[in-house]
PDB file of the backbone (N, CA, C, O) and the ligand in Angstrom, with CONECT records:
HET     ZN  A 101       1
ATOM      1  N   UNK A   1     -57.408   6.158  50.197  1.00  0.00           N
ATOM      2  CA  UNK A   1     -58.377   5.753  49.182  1.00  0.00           C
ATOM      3  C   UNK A   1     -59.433   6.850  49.023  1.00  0.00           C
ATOM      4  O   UNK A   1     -60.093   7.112  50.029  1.00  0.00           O
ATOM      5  N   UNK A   2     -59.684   7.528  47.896  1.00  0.00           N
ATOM      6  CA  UNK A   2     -60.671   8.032  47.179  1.00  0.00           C
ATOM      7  C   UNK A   2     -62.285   7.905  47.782  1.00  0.00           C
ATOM      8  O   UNK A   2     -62.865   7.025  47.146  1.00  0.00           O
ATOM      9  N   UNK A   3     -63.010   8.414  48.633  1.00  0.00           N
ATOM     10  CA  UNK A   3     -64.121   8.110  48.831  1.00  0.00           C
ATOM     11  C   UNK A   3     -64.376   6.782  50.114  1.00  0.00           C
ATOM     12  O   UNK A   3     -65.278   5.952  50.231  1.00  0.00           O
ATOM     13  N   UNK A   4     -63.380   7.001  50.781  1.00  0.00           N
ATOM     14  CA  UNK A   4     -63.499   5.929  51.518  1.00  0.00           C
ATOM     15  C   UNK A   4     -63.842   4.727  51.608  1.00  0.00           C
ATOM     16  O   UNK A   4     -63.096   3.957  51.003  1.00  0.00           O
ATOM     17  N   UNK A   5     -65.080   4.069  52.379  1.00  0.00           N
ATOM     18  CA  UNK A   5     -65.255   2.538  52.271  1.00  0.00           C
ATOM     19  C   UNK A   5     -64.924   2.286  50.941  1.00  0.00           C
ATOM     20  O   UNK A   5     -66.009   1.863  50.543  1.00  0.00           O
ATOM     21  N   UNK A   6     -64.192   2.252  49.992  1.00  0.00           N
ATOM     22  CA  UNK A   6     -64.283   1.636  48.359  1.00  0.00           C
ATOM     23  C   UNK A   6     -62.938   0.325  48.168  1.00  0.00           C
ATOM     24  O   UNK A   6     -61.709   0.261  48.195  1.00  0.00           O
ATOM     25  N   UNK A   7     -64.074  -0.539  47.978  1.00  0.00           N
ATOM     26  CA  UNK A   7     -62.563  -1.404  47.970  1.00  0.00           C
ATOM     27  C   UNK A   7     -62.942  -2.963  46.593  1.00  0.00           C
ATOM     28  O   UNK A   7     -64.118  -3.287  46.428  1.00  0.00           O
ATOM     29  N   UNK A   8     -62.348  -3.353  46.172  1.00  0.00           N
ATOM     30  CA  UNK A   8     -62.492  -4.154  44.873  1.00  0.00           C
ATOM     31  C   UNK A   8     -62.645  -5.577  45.417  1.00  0.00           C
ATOM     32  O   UNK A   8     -61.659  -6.175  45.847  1.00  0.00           O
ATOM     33  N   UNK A   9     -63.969  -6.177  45.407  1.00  0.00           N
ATOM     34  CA  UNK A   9     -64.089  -7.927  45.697  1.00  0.00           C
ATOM     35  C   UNK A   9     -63.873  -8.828  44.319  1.00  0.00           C
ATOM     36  O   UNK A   9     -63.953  -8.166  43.284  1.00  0.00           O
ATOM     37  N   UNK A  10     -63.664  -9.961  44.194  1.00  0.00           N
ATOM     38  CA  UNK A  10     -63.405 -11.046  43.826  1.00  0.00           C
ATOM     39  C   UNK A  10     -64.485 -11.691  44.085  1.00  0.00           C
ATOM     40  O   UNK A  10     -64.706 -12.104  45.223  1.00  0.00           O
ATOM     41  N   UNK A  11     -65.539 -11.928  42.819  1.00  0.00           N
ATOM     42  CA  UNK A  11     -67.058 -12.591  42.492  1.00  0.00           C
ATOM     43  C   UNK A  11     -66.476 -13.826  41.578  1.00  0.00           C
ATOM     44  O   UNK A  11     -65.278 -13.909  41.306  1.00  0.00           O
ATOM     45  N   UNK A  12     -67.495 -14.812  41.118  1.00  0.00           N
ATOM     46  CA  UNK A  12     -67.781 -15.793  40.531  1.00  0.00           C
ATOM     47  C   UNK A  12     -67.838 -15.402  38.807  1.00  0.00           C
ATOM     48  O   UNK A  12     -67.565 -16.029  37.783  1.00  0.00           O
ATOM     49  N   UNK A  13     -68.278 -14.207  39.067  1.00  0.00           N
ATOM     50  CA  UNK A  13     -68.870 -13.328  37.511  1.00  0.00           C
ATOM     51  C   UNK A  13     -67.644 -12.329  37.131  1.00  0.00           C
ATOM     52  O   UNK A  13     -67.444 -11.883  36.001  1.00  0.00           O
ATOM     53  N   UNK A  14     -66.938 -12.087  38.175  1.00  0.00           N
ATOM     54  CA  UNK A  14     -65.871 -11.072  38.089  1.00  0.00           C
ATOM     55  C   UNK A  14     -65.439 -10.080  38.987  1.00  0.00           C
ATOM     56  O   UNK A  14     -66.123 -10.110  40.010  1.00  0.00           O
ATOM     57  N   UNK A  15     -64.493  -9.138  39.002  1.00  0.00           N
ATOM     58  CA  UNK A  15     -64.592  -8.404  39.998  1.00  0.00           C
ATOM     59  C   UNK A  15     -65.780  -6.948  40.104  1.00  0.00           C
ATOM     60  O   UNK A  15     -66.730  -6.624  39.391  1.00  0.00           O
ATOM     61  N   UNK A  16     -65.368  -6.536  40.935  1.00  0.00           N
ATOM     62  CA  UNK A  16     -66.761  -5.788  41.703  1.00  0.00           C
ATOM     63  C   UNK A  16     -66.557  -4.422  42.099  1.00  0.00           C
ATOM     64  O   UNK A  16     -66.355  -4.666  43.288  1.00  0.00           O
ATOM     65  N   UNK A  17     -66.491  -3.620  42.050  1.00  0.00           N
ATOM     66  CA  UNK A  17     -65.830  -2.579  42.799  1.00  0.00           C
ATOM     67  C   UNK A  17     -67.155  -2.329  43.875  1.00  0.00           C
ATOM     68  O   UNK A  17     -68.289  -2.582  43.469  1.00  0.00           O
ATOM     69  N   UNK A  18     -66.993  -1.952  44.900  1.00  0.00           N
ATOM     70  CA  UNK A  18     -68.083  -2.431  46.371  1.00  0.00           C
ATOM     71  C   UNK A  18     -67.676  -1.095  47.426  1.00  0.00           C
ATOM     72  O   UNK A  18     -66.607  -0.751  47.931  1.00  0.00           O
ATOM     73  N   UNK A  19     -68.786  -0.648  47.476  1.00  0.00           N
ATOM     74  CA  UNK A  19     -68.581   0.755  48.427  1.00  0.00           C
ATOM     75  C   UNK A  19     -69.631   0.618  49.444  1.00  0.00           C
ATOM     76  O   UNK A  19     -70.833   0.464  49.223  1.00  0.00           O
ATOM     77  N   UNK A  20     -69.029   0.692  50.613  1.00  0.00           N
ATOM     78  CA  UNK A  20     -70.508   0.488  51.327  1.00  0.00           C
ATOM     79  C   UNK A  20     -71.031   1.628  51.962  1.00  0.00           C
ATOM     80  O   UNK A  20     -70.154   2.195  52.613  1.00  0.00           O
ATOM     81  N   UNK A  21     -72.324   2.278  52.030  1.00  0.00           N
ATOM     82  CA  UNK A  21     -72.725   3.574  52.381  1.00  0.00           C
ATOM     83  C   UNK A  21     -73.192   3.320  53.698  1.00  0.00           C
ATOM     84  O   UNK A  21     -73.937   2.375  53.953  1.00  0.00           O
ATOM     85  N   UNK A  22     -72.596   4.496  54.924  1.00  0.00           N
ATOM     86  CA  UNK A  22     -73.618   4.866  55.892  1.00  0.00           C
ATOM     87  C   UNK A  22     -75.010   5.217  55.895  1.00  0.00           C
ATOM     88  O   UNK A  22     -75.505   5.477  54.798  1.00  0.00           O
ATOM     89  N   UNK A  23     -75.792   5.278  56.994  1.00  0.00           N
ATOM     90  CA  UNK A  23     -77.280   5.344  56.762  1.00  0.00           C
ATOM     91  C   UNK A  23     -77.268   6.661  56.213  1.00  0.00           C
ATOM     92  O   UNK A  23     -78.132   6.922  55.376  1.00  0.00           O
ATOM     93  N   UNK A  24     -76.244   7.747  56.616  1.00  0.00           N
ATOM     94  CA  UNK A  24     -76.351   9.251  56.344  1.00  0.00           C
ATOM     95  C   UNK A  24     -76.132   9.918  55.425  1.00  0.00           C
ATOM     96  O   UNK A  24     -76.485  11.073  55.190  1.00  0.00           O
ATOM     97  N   UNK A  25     -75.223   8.865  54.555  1.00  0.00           N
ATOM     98  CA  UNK A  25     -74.701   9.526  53.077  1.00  0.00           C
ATOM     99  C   UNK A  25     -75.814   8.518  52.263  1.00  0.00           C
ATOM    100  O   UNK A  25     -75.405   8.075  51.190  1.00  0.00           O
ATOM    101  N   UNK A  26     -77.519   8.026  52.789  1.00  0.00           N
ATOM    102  CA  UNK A  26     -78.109   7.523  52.208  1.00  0.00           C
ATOM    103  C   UNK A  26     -79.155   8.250  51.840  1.00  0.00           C
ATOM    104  O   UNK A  26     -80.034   7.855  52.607  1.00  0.00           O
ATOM    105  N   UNK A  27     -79.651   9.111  51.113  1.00  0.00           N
ATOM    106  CA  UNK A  27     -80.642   9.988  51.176  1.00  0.00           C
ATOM    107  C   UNK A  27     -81.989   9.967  50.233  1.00  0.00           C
ATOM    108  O   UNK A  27     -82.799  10.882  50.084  1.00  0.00           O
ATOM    109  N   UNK A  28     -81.994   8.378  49.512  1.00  0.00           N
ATOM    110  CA  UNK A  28     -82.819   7.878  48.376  1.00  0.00           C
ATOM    111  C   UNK A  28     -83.596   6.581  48.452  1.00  0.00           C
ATOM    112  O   UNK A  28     -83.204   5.532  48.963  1.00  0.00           O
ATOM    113  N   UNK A  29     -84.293   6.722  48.099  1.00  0.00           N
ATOM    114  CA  UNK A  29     -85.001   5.072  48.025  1.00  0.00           C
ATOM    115  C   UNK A  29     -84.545   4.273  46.599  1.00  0.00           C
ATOM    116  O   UNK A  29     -84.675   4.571  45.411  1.00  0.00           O
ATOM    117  N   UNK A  30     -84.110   3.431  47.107  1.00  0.00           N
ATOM    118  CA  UNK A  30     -83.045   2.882  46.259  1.00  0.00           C
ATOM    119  C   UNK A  30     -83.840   1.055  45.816  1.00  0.00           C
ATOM    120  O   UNK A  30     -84.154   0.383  46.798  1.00  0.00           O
ATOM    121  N   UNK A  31     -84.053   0.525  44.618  1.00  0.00           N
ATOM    122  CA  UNK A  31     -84.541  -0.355  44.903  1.00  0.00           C
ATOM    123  C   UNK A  31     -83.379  -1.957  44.407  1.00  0.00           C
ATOM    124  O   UNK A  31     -82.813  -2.091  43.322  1.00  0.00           O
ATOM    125  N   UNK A  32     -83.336  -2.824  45.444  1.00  0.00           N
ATOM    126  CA  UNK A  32     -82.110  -3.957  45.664  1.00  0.00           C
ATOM    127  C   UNK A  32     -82.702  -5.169  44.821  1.00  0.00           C
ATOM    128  O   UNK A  32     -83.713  -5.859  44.947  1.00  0.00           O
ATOM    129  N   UNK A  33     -81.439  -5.136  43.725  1.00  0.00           N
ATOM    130  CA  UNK A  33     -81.785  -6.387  42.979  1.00  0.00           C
ATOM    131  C   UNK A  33     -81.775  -7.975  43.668  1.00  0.00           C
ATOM    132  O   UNK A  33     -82.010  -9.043  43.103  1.00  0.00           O
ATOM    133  N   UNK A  34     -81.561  -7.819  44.522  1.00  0.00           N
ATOM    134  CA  UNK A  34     -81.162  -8.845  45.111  1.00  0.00           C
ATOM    135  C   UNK A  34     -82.746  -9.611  45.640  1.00  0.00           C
ATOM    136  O   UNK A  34     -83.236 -10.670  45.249  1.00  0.00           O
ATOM    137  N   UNK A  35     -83.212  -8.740  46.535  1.00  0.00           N
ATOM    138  CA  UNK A  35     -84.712  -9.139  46.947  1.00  0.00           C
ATOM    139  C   UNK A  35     -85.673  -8.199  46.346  1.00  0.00           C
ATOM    140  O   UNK A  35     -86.886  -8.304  46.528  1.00  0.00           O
ATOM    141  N   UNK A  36     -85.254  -7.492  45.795  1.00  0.00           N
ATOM    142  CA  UNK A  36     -86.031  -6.654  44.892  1.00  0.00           C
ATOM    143  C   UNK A  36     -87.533  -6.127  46.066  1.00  0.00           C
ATOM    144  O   UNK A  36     -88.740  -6.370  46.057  1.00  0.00           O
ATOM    145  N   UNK A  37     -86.913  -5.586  46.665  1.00  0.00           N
ATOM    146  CA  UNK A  37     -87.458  -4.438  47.845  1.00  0.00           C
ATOM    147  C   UNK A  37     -86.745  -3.636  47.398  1.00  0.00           C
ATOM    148  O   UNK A  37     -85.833  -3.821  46.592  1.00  0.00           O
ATOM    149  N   UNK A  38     -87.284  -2.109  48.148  1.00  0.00           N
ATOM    150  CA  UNK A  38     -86.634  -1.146  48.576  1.00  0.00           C
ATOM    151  C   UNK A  38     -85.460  -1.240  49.632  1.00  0.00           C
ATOM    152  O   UNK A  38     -85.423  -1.955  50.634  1.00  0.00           O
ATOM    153  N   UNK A  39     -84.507  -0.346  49.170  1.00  0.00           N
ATOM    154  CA  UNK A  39     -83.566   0.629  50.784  1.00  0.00           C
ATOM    155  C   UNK A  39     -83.802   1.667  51.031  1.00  0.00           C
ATOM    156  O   UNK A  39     -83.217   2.582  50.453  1.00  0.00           O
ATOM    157  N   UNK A  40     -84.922   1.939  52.156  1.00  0.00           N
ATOM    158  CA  UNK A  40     -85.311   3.086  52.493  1.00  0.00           C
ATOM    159  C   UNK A  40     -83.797   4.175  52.879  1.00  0.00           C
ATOM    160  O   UNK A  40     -82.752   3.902  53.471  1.00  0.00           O
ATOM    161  N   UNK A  41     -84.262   5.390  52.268  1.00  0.00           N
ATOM    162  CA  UNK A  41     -83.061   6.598  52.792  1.00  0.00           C
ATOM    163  C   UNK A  41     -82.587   6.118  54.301  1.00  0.00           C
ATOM    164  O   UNK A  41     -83.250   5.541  55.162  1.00  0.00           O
ATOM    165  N   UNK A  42     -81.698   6.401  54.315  1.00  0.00           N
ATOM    166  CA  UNK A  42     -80.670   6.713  55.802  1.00  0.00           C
ATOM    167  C   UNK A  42     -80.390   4.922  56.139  1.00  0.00           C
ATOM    168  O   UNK A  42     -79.990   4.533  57.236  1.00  0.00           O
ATOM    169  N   UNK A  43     -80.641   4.131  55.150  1.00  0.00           N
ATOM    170  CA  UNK A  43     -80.218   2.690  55.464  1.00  0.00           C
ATOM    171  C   UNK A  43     -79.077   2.439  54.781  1.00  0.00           C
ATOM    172  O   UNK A  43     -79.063   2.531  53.553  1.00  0.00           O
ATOM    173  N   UNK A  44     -77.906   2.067  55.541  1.00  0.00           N
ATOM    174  CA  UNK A  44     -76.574   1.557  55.518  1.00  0.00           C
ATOM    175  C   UNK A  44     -76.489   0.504  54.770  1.00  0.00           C
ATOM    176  O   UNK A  44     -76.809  -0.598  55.214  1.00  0.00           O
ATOM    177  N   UNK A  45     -75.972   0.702  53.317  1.00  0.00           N
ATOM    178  CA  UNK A  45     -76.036  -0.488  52.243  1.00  0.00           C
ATOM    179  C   UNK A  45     -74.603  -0.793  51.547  1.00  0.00           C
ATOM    180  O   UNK A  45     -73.505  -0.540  52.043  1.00  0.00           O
ATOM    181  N   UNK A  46     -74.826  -1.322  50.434  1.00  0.00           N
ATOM    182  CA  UNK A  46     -73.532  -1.710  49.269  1.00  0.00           C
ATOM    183  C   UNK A  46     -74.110  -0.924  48.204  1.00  0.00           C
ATOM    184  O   UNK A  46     -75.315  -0.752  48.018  1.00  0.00           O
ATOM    185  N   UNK A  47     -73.086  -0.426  47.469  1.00  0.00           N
ATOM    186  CA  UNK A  47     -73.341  -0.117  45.991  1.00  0.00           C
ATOM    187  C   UNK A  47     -72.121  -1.003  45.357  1.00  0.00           C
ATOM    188  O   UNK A  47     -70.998  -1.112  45.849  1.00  0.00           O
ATOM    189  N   UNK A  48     -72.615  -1.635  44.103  1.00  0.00           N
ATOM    190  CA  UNK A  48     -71.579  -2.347  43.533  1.00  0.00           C
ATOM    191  C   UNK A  48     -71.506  -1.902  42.254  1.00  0.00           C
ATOM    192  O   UNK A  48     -72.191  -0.992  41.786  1.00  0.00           O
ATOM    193  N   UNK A  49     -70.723  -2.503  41.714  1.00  0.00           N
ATOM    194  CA  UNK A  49     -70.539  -2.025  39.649  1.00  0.00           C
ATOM    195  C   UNK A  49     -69.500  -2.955  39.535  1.00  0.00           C
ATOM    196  O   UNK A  49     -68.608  -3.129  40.365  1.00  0.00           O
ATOM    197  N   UNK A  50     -69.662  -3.596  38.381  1.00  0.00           N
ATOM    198  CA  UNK A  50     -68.542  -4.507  37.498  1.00  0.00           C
ATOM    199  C   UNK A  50     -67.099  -3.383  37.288  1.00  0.00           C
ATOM    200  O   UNK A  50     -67.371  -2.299  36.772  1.00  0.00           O
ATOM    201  N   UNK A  51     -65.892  -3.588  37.604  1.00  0.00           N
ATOM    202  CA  UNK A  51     -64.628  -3.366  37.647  1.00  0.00           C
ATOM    203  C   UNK A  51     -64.576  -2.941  36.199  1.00  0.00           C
ATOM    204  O   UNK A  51     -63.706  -2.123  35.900  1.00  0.00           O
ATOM    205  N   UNK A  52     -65.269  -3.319  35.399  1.00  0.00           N
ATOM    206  CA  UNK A  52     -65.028  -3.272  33.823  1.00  0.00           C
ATOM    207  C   UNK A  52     -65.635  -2.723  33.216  1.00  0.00           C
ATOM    208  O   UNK A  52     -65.361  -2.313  32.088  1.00  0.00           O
ATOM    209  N   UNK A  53     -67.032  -2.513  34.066  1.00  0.00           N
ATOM    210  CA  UNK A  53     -67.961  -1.667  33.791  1.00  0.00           C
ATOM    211  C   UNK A  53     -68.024  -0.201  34.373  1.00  0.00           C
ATOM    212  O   UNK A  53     -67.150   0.232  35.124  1.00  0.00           O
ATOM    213  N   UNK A  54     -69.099   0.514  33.981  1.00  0.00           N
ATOM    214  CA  UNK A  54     -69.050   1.869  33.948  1.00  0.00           C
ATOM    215  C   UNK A  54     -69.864   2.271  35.752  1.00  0.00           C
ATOM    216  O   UNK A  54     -70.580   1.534  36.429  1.00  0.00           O
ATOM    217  N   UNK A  55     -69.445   3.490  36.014  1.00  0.00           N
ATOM    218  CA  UNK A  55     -69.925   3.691  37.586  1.00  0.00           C
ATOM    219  C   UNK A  55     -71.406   3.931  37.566  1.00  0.00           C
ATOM    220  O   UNK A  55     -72.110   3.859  38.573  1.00  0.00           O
ATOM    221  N   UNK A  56     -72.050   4.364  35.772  1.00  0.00           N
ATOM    222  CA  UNK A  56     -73.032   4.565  35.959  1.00  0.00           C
ATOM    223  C   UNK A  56     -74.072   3.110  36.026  1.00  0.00           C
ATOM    224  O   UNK A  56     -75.291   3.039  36.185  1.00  0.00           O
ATOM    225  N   UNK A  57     -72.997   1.978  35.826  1.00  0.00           N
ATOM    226  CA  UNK A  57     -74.192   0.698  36.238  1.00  0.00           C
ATOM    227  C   UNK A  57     -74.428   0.442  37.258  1.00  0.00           C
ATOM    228  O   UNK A  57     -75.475  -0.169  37.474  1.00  0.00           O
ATOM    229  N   UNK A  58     -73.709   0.737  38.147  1.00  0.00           N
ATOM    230  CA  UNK A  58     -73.795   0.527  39.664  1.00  0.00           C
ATOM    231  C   UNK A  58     -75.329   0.084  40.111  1.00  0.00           C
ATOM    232  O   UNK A  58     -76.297   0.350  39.398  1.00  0.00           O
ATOM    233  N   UNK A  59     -75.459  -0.711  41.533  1.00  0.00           N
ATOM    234  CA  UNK A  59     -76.659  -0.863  42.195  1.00  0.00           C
ATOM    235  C   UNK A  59     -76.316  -0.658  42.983  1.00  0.00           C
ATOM    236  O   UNK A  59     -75.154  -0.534  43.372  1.00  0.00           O
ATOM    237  N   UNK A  60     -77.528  -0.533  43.589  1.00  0.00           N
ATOM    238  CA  UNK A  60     -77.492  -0.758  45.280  1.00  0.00           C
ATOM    239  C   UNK A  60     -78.122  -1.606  46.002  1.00  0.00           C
ATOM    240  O   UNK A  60     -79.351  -1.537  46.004  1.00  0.00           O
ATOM    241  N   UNK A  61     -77.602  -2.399  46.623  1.00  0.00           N
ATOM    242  CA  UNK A  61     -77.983  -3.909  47.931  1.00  0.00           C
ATOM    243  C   UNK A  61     -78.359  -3.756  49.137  1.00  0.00           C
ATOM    244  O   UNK A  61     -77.992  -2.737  49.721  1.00  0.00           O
ATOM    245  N   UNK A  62     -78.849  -4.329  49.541  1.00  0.00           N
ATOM    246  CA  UNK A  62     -78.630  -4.734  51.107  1.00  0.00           C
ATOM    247  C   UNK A  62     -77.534  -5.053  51.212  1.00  0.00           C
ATOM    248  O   UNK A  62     -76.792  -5.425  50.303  1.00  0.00           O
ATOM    249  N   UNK A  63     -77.250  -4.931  52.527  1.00  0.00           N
ATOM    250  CA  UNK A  63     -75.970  -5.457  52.773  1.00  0.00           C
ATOM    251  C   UNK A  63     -76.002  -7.070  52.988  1.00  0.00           C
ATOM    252  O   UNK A  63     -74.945  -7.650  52.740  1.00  0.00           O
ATOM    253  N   UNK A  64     -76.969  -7.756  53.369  1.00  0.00           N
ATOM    254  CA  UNK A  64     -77.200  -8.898  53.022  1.00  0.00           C
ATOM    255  C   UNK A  64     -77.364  -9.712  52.307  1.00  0.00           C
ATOM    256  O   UNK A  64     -76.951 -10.869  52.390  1.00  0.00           O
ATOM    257  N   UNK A  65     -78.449  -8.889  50.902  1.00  0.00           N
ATOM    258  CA  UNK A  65     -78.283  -9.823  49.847  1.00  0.00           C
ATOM    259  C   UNK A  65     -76.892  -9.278  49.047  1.00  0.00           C
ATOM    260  O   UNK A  65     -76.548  -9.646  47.924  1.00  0.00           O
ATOM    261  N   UNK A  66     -76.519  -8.770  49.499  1.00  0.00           N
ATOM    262  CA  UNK A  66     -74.824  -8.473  48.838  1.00  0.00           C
ATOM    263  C   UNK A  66     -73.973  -9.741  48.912  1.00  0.00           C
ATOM    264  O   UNK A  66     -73.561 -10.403  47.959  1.00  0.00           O
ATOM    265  N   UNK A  67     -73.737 -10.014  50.549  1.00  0.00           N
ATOM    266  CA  UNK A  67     -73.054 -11.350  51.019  1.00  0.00           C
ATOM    267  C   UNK A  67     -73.663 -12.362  50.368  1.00  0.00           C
ATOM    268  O   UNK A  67     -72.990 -13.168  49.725  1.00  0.00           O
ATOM    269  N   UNK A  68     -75.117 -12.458  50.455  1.00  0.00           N
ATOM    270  CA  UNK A  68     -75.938 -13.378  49.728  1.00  0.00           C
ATOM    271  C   UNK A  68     -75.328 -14.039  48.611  1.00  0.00           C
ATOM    272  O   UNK A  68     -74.794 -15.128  48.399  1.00  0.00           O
ATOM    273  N   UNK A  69     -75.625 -12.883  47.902  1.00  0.00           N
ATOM    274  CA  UNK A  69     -74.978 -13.008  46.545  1.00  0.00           C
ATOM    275  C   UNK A  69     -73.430 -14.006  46.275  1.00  0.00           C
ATOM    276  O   UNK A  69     -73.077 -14.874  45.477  1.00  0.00           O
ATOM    277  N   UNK A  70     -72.906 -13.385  47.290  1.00  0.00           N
ATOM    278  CA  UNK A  70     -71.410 -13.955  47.439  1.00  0.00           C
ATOM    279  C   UNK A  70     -71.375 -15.560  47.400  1.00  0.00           C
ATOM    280  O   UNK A  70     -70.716 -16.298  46.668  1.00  0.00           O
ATOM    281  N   UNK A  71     -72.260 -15.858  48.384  1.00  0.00           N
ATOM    282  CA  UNK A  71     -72.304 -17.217  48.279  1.00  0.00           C
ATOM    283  C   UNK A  71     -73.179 -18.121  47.682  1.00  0.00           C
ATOM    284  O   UNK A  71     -73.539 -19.287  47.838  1.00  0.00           O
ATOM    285  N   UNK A  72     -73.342 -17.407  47.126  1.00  0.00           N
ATOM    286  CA  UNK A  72     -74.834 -18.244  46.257  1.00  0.00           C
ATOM    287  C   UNK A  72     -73.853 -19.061  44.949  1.00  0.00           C
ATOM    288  O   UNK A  72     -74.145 -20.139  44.431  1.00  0.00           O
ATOM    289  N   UNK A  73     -73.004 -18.454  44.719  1.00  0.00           N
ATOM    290  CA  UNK A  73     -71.504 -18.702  43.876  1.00  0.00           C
ATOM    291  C   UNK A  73     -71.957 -18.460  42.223  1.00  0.00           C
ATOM    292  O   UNK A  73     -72.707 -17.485  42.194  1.00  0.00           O
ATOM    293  N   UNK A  74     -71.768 -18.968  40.991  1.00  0.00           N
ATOM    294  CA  UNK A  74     -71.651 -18.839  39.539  1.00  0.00           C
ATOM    295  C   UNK A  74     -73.365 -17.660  39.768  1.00  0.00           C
ATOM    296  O   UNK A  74     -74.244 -17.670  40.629  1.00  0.00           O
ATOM    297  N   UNK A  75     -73.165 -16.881  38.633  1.00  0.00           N
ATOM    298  CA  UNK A  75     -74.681 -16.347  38.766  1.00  0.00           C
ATOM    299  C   UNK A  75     -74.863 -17.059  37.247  1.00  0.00           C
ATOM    300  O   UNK A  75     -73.984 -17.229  36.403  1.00  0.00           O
ATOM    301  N   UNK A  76     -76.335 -17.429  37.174  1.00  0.00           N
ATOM    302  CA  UNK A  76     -76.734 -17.877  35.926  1.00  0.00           C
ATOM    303  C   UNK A  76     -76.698 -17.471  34.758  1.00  0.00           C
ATOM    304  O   UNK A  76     -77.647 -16.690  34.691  1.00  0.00           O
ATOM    305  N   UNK A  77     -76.219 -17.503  33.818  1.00  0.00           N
ATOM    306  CA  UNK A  77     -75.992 -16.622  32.950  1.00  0.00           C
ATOM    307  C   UNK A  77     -75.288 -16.085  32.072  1.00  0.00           C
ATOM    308  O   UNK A  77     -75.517 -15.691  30.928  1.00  0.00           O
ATOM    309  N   UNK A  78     -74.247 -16.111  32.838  1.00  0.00           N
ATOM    310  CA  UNK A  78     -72.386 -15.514  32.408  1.00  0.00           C
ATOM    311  C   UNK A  78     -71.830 -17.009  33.139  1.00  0.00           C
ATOM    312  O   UNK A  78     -72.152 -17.500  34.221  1.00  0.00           O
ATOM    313  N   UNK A  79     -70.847 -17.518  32.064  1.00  0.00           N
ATOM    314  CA  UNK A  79     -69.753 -18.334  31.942  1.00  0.00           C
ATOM    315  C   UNK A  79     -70.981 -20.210  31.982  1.00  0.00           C
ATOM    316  O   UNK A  79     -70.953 -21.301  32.553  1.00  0.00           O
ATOM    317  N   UNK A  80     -71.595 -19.683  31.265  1.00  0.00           N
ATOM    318  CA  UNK A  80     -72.671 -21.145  31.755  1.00  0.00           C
ATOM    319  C   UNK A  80     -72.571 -21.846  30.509  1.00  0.00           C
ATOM    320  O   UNK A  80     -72.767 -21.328  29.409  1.00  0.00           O
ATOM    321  N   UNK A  81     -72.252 -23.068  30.721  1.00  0.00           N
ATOM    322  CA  UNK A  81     -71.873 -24.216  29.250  1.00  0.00           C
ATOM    323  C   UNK A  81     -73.169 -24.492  28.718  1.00  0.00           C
ATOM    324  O   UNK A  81     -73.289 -25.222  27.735  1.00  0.00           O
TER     325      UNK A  81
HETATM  326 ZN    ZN A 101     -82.225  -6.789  49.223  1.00  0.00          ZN2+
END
């Protein structure tokens, strides 16, 4: 595989393409939609992007509110009657 950790999850909203970074290939302050803090440089995270979407939408997570996310299940918004 291309870039290592890169591997495609199965969301509520759709799929995901999900790379998860070492603290070392982290070199930015990155800010996480999830809790909407910062990821200080050299912190070991997720970057995600919609499968359908472009690499330049990508974010970056915690690795917690990543899982978070996972189970929180439908996000509001998309597919809502
Ligand atoms: Zn977060």
């Amino acid at each position: 595989m291309r870039g290592g950790n890169q591997r495609v999850e199965e969301h509520a909203d759709g799929e995901w393409v999900v790379r998860r970074l070492t603290g070392s290939s982290s070199t930015k302050t990155y800010r996480c939609p999830g809790c909407d803090h910062e990821i200080r440089p050299a912190t070991p995270h997720v970057v995600a992007w919609p499968l359908e979407g472009r690499e330049e939408d990508r974010r970056h997570w915690h690795t917690a509110c990543w899982s978070a996310r996972e189970r929180r299940g439908p996000t509001p918004g998309r597919g809502r009657r």
